[in-house]
C-alpha positions, 0 to 999 in steps of 0.5 A, a space after each residue: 181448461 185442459 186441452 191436449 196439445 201436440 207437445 204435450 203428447 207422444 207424437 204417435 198416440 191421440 190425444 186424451 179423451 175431450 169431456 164435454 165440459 171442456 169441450 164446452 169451454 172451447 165452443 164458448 171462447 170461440 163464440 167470442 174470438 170468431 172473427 172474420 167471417 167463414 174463412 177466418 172462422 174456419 181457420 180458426 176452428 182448424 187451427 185448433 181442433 186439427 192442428 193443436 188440440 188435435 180432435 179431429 183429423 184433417 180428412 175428417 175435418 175437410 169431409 165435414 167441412 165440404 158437407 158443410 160448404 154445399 148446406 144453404 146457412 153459414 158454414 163455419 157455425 154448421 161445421 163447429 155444430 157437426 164437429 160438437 155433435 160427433 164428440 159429444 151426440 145432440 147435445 154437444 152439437 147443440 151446444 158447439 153451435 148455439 155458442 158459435 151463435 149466442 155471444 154475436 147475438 148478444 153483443 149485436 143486440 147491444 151495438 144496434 142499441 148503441 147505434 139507433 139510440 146513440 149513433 157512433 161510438 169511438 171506444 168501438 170504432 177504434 177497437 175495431 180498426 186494429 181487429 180488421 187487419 188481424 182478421 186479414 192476415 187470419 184469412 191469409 193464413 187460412 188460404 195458406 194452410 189449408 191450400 198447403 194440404 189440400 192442393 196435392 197435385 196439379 188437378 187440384 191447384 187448377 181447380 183453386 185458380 179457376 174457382 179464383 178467377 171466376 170469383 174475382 174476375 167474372 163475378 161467378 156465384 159461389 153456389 155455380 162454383 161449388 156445383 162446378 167444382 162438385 161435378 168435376 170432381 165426381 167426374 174425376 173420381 170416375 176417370 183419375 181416381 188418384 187424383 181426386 184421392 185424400 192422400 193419394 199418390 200424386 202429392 203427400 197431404 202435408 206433415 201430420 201434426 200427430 194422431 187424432 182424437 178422431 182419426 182417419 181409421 176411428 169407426 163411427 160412433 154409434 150416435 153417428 151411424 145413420 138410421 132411418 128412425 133417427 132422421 125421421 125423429 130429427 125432421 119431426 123434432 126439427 118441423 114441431 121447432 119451426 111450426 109451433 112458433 110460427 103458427 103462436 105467432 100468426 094465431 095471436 099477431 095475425 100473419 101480416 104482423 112484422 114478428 110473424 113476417 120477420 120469421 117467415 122471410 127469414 126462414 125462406 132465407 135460411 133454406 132457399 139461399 146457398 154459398 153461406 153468408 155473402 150469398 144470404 146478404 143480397 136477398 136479406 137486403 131485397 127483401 128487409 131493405 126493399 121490399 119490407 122496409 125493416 131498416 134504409 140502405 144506410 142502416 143495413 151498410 152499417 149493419 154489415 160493417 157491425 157483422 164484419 167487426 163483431 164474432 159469430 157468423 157474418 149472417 149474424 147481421 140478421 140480428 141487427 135488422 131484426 132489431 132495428 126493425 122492430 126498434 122502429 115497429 109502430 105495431 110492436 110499440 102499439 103491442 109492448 108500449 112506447 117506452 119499451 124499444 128495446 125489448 122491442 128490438 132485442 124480441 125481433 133479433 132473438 126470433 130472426 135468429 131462432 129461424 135463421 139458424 134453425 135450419 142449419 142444425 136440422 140439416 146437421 143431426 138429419 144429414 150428419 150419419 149419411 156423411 159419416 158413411 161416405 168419408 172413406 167412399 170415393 164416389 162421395 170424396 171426390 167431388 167433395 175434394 175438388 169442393 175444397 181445392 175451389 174453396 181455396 181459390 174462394 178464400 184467396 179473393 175473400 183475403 184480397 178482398 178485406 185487403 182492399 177494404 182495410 188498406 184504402 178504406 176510401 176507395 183506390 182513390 182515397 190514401 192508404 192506411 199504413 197503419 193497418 199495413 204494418 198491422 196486417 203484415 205483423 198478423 201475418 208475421 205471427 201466425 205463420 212465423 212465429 205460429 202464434 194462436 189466432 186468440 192472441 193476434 185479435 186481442 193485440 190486434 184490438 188493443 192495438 186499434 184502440 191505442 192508436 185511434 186514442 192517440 
């Protein structure tokens, strides 16, 4: 696949115009070397669409991705949804964000089989153990950068450190924190403008890696342009998407049925949860460990350790549970026979995804033309520019976060890995030193996992 590079173009000129099949390329080998969760993700798709391919500029790029950040569902797969759809109309929207998706949900269906039918397996453990430290040093990385270009001036930097300390030291909801940071943000825009201006005056916006395919300055193509006709075409479209499933499935299994509860509740946890996967995690685990009893608490840690390790979403865990719930379903097993588990399985994790993910591309194609009008209008940029200097802070507890994890997996009272250290600090070396690409620090990360676990 072709791509445009910095080196490989005039540093004023854009690059060259992306088909849609090679923008396809792309969405699918990020589908499958999208690890670490939102922020690595993120970084990931900034890393390369901003920085090397040069697709898209950096304040088109953040003003997507704040649209993004205040959605329920998982940000990073609705920000590569939003990106596809403004290079390449519906179709490249659906594309980028059903192959952000489809590699995760196919390689879970085949781990959560692996584990309910066999348990451990050590070639995937020891994979994984040189991944995590390379997904540390990948969301260390993102702090860095994007923290380099949004965090202009002083207003901007005590927005990040007081999202940082409400996160970290009083456990404050990523939702409250993003609703805070919006209003000051809309209050700044009011009161000091220019401190809540993308590339305002107090503090430059860090050096340009060249013109963009789309640039600051590129009008919006007419698929983007917000039309009345066009938004309620996409929220039929999108209500038919939900409601003819549903309603198959109450009418042939019956409501109580575990398929048709699995995609009510589901649907409820796509749009009545906020602040992308972590804030989804809690009631997911209310609800299908509690309260439905899909799977056991056990089994849903080890499905979040198998969403950390794997590509895609960290939402993505939704998959296992439905697998596993309906591995274990009784009436599934009444309905497709004893000796067909995995169909039964791999049903209910295809149909928790339709529902999970549903929503999020409604809210892109429905929402994407309003946002598309505001990226130069101060009253909309404000708030979502402080948005992102708080992300920042989000993210800094996030790197500190898979830190602790990856360096006392036991605990603080448990030994410290030195291995993973020397890993993590080598990541982190070759990303920000030796700008080394985020594809090529996973997979030595991954061979260096399993050499060691092998020895």
């Amino acid at each position: 696949m072709t791509q445009p590079a910095a080196t490989g173009e005039s540093a004023g000129a854009p690059p060259s115009a992306v088909g849609f099949w090679q923008a396809f390329g792309f969405w699918l080998k990020l589908g499958f070397v999208s690890f670490g969760g939102p922020a690595g993700q993120i970084s990931i798709m900034h890393q390369e669409l901003v920085e090397r391919r040069r697709w898209i500029s950096e304040r088109r790029f953040l003003h997507a991705l704040n649209y993004c950040m205040v959605l329920p569902g998982p940000e990073a797969q609705q920000l590569a949804t939003y990106i596809g759809w403004l290079m390449h109309r519906t179709r490249g929207g659906i594309v980028a964000g059903a192959l952000f998706v489809l590699p995760s949900l196919v390689i879970l269906i085949g781990l959560s089989w692996i584990y309910v039918a066999f348990g451990r397996v050590p070639f995937v453990v020891g994979l994984f153990y040189g991944i995590k430290p390379a997904v540390t040093a990948i969301v260390i990385h993102a702090a860095h950068r994007i923290g380099s270009r949004a965090l202009k001036n002083s207003a901007l930097w005590a927005i990040a450190a007081a999202a940082f300390m409400a996160i970290y030291a009083l456990n404050v909801p990523f939702p409250a924190i993003v609703v805070t940071a919006g209003l000051i943000g809309y209050a700044g825009g009011r009161l000091a403008p220019g401190w809540f201006q993308l590339g305002g005056a107090h503090g430059g916006a860090g050096p340009s890696p060249g013109k963009a395919l789309i640039d600051d300055d590129t009008p919006t193509p007419a698929h983007a342009q917000f039309r009345w006709s066009g938004l309620l075409r996409v929220m039929l479209v999108g209500a038919l998407l939900w409601a003819l499933p549903i309603s198959i499935l109450n009418a042939t299994l019956g409501w109580q049925h575990t398929l048709t509860q699995m995609g009510w509740f589901f649907t409820k946890a796509a749009l009545l949860t906020f602040g992308g996967a972590y804030a989804v995690l809690p009631y997911v685990y209310q609800g299908a460990v509690l309260q439905y009893g899909w799977l056991s608490p056990p089994q849903m840690i080890d499905g979040l350790a198998l969403g950390e390790t794997t590509p895609g979403p960290l939402i993505m865990v939704v998959a296992f549970v439905g697998f596993v719930g309906g591995y274990a379903s009784t009436e599934l097993q009444a309905l497709l026979g004893p000796n067909a588990l995995f169909m039964a399985g791999a049903i209910a994790a295809t149909l928790v995804t339709w529902f999970t993910f549903l929503p999020s591309f409604i809210f892109i194609f429905a929402g994407g033309p309003l946002i598309e009008s505001t990226h130069d209008d101060l009253k909309f940029t404000a708030p979502l520019t402080a948005i992102t200097a708080a992300v920042v802070g989000v993210i800094l507890n996030l790197a500190m976060f898979f830190g602790y994890h990856v360096l006392w997996p036991q605990g603080l009272h448990g030994s410290f890995d030195w291995a993973c250290a020397v890993m993590t600090i080598a990541a982190a070396v070759a990303l920000l030193k030796f700008k080394r690409s985020v594809w090529q620090v996973i997979g030595a990360g991954a061979a260096l996992g399993l050499l060691l676990r092998v020895i």
